[in-house]
N, C-alpha and C positions, 0 to 999 in steps of 0.2 A: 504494500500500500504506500500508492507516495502523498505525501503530505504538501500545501504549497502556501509559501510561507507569505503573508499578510506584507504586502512591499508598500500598500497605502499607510501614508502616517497622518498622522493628526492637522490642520490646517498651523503654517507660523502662525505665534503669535504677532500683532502689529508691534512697530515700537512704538512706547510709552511718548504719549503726546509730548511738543514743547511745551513749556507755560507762554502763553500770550503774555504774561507781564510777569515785571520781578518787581519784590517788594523791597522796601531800603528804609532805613531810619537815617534821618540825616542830623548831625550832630554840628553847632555852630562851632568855627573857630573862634580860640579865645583871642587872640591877637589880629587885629586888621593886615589885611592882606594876604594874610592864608587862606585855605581853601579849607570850603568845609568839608565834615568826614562822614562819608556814605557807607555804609552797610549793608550788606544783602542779607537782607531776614526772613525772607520766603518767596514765594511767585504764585502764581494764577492761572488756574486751568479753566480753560470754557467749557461749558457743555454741549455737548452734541447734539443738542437741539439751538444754541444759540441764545438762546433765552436766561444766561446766568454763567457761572464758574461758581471754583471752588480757590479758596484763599490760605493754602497753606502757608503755616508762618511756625519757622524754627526759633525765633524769636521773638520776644516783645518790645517794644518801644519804649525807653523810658519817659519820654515826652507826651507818649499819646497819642503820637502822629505817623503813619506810614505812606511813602509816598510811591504810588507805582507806577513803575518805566516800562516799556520797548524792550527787550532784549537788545542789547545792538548786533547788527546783523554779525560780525566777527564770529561772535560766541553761539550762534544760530547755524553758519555755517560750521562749524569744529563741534555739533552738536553736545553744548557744553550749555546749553542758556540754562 
């Protein structure tokens, strides 16, 4: 009896969406003339219907304030955003 071995495999997985935004807490510089300091505290998935996302955040803000950006394209391409 020959046996014939199952060559179909399960469909890939997609890869895991970019976030449409990243999230940043921006902290003032104490001194004029520097620049202020930005942090990446989480990012933003949309949903599949369009109608909303989801706002993961590895961090919280100590001001209370999160500001969300763009990925720049750099880090979009080197699938890094």
């Amino acid at each position: 009896m020959t046996f014939k071995r199952n060559t179909t495999s399960a469909p890939a997985k997609p890869d895991p969406k970019a976030p449409v935004l990243l999230a940043y807490t921006v902290r003032e510089a104490k001194d004029e003339g520097q620049k202020n300091y930005w942090t990446r505290i989480g990012a933003f998935f949309e949903h599949e219907d369009g109608d909303g996302g989801t706002l993961v955040l590895d961090a919280l803000p100590l001001n209370g304030r999160i500001v969300l950006r763009v990925p720049p394209k750099d880090d979009a391409a080197k699938g890094q955003a």
